[in-house]
C-alpha positions in Angstrom: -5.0 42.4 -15.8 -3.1 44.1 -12.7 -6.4 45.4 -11.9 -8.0 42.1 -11.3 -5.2 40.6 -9.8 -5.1 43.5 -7.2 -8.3 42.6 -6.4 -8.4 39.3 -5.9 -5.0 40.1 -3.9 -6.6 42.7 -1.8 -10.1 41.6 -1.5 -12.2 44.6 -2.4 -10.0 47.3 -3.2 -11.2 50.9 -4.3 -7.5 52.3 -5.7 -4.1 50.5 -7.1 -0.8 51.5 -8.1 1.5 49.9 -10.2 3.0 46.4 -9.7 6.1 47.4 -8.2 4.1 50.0 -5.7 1.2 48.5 -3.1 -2.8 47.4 -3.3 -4.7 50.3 -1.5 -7.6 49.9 0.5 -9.2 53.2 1.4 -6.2 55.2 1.6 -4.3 52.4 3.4 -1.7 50.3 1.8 -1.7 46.7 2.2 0.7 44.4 0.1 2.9 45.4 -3.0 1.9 42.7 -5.5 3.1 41.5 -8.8 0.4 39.5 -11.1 3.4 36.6 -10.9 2.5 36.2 -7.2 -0.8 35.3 -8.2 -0.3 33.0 -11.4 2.9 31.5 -10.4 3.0 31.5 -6.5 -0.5 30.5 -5.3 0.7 29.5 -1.5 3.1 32.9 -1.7 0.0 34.9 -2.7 -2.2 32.7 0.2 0.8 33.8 2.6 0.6 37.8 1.7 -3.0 37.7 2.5 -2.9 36.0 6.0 0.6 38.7 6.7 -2.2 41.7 6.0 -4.8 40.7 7.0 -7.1 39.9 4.2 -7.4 36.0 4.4 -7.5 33.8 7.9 -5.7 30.2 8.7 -8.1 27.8 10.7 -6.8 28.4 14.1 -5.0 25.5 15.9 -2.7 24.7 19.0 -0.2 22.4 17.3 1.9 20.0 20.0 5.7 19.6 19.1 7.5 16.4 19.5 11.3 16.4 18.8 12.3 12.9 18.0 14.8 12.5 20.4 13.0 13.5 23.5 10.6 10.8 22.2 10.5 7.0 24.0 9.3 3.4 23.5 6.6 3.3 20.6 5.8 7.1 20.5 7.4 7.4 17.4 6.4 5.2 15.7 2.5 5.5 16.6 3.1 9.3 15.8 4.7 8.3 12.0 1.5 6.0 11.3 -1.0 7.7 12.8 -0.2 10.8 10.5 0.6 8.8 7.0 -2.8 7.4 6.5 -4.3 5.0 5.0 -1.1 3.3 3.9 -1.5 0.6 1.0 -0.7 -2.9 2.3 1.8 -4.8 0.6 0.9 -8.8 1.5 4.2 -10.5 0.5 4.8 -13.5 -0.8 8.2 -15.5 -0.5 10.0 -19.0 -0.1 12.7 -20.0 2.0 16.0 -21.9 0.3 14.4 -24.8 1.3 11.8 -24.1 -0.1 8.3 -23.5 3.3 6.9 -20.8 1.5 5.8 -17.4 3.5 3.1 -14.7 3.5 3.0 -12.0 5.6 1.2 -8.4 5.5 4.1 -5.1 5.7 2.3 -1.5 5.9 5.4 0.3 5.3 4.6 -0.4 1.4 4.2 1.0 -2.0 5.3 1.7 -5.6 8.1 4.5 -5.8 8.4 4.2 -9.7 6.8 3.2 -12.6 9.6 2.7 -15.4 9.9 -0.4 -14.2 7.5 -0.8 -12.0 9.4 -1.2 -8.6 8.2 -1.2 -4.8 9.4 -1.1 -1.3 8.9 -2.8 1.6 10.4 -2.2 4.9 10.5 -5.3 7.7 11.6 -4.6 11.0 15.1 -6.2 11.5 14.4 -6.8 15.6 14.5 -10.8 16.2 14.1 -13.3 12.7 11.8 -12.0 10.1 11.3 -14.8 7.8 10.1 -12.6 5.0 13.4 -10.6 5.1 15.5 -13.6 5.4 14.2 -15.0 2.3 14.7 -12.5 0.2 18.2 -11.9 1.3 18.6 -15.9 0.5 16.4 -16.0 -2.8 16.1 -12.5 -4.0 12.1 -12.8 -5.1 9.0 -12.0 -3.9 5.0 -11.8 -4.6 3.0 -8.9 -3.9 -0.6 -10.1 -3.0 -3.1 -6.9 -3.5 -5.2 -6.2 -0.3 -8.6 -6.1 -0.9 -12.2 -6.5 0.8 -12.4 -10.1 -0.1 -9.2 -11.2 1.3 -8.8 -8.5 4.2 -9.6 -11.2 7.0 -7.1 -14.0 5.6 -4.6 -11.2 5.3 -5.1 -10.4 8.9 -4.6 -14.2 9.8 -1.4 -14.2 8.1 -0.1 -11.3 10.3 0.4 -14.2 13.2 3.5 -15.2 14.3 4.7 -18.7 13.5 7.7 -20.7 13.0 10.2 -20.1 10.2 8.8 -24.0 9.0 5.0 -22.6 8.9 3.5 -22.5 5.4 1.2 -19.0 6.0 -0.4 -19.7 3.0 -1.3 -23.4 4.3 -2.0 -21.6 7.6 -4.7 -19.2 6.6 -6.3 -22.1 4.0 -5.3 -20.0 1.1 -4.5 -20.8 -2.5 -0.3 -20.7 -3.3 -0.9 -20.5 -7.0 3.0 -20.8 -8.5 4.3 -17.8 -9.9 5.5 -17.7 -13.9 9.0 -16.2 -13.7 10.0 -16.6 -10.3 9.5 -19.2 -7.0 7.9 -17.6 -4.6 4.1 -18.2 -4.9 1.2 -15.9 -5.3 -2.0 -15.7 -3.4 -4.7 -17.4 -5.6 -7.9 -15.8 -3.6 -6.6 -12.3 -5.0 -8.1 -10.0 -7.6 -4.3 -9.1 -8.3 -0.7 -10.3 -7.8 2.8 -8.7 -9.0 5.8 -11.2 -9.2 9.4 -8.9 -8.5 12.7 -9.9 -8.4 15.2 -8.2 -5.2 17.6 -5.0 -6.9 18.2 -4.0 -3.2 18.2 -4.3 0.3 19.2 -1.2 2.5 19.3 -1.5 6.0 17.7 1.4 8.0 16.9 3.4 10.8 18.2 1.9 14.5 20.9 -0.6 14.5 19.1 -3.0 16.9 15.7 -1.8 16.5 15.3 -0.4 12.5 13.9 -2.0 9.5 15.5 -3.0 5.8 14.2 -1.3 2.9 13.3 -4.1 0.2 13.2 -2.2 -3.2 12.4 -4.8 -6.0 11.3 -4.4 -9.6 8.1 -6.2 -11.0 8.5 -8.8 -13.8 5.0 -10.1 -13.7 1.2 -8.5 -13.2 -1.3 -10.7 -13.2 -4.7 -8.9 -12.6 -8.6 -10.3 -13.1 -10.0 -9.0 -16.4 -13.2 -7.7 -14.8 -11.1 -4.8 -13.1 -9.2 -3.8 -16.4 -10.0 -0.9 -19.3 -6.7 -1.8 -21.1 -4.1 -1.5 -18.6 -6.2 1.0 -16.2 -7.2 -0.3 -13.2 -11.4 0.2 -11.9 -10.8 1.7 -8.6 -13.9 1.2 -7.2 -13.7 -2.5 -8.3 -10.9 -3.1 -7.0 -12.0 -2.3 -3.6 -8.2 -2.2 -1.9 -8.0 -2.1 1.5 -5.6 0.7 3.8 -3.7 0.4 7.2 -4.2 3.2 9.9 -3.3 2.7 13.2 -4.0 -0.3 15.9 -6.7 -2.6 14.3 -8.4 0.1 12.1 -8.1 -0.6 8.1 -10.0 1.6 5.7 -11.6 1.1 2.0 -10.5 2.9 -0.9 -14.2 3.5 -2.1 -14.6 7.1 -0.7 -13.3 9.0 -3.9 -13.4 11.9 -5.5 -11.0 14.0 -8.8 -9.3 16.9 -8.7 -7.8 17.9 -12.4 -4.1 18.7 -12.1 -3.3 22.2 -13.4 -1.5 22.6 -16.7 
């Protein structure tokens, strides 16, 4: 066994020791080694190669940015153009008095799955009507993004007055939720009703967002997409956010097994 993990360590080795001594090459030695490198430490073993010579990194000029040099937008067009393709979390709410809302938040997705619970994270700079109805009712909708809905989503993104009906707005279906009052969008292949556990305010004091972080209570999800409670990907067709006005589909895919 050392034998073939000083191999594959060393490339094409002629000689070894033993574990705690080196991989010879010729008569030159290169790395000490232990099999546990190998079978336990894949990027360590990675890393040994490239330090002796026996593997190469794609080579690369890498720019550094410290965040506090940084002004205006640049950070943020730096943070989204690297976190690609986010998932798109079209939320649904309602005001106390009751004008409904619908607006589109990239800064999205599910962070656990017993419950179910997402995030959300509206910017705090100026009135966001999303975020100040779900301080004031503590529900929301999530409205899955996909191809057949991507261009009413992109309506919805429009600023209006807090009295605007989005949903009436963009000529879209408010289809009333079971358990809670915020409405869901009827055109979609998928909606999730959650209920608020908590809003944490983050980032700049002026110019930072609130992390919404609420727990699903309802899925409702078109039977044609469903194998029990899996979801057909390629069905589904979802839709991601990159940066400016380019969005991607989720078609592209591909498995990789996860080790034991």
């Amino acid at each position: 066994m050392c034998e073939v993990i000083g191999r594959l360590i060393a490339g094409d080795c002629s000689a070894f020791r033993d574990r705690n001594a080196g991989v010879v090459v010729g008569a030159r030695e290169v790395a000490p080694f232990d099999p546990a490198i190998l079978l336990g430490d894949p990027v360590g073993w990675l890393t040994a190669r490239v330090a002796h010579g026996l593997a190469t990194l794609p080579s690369m000029e890498k720019s550094r940015f410290t965040v506090a040099d940084l002004t205006g937008a640049d950070p943020y067009k730096l943070a989204t153009g690297l976190v690609v393709p986010r998932p798109i979390g079209w939320i649904g709410s309602i005001s106390a008095d009751g004008v409904a809302n619908l607006a589109p938040y990239s800064f999205f997705n599910c962070v656990s799955g017993m419950p179910p619970t997402f995030v959300f994270s509206p910017g705090r700079g100026g009135r966001k009507d999303t975020l100040a109805n779900v301080r004031e009712v503590g529900e929301f909708t999530i409205n899955i993004v996909t191809t057949e809905v991507v261009e009413a989503m992109n309506a919805t993104a429009a600023s209006h007055a807090a009295d605007v009906d989005e949903f009436a707005e963009a000529g879209l279906t408010a289809a009333p939720s079971v358990s809670i009052r915020p409405p869901m969008v009827g055109e979609c292949r998928a909606n999730i009703e959650c209920v608020v556990t908590q809003i944490i305010d983050i980032g700049h004091p002026d110019h930072g967002s609130s992390l919404v972080i609420g727990e699903a209570v309802e899925f409702h999800i078109d039977a044609e997409l469903l194998d029990g409670t899996r979801i057909n990907q390629l069905d589904l067709k979802a839709i991601g956010r990159h940066v400016g006005n380019a969005y991607s589909n989720s078609t592209d895919l591909f498995e990789i097994a996860r080790p034991d």
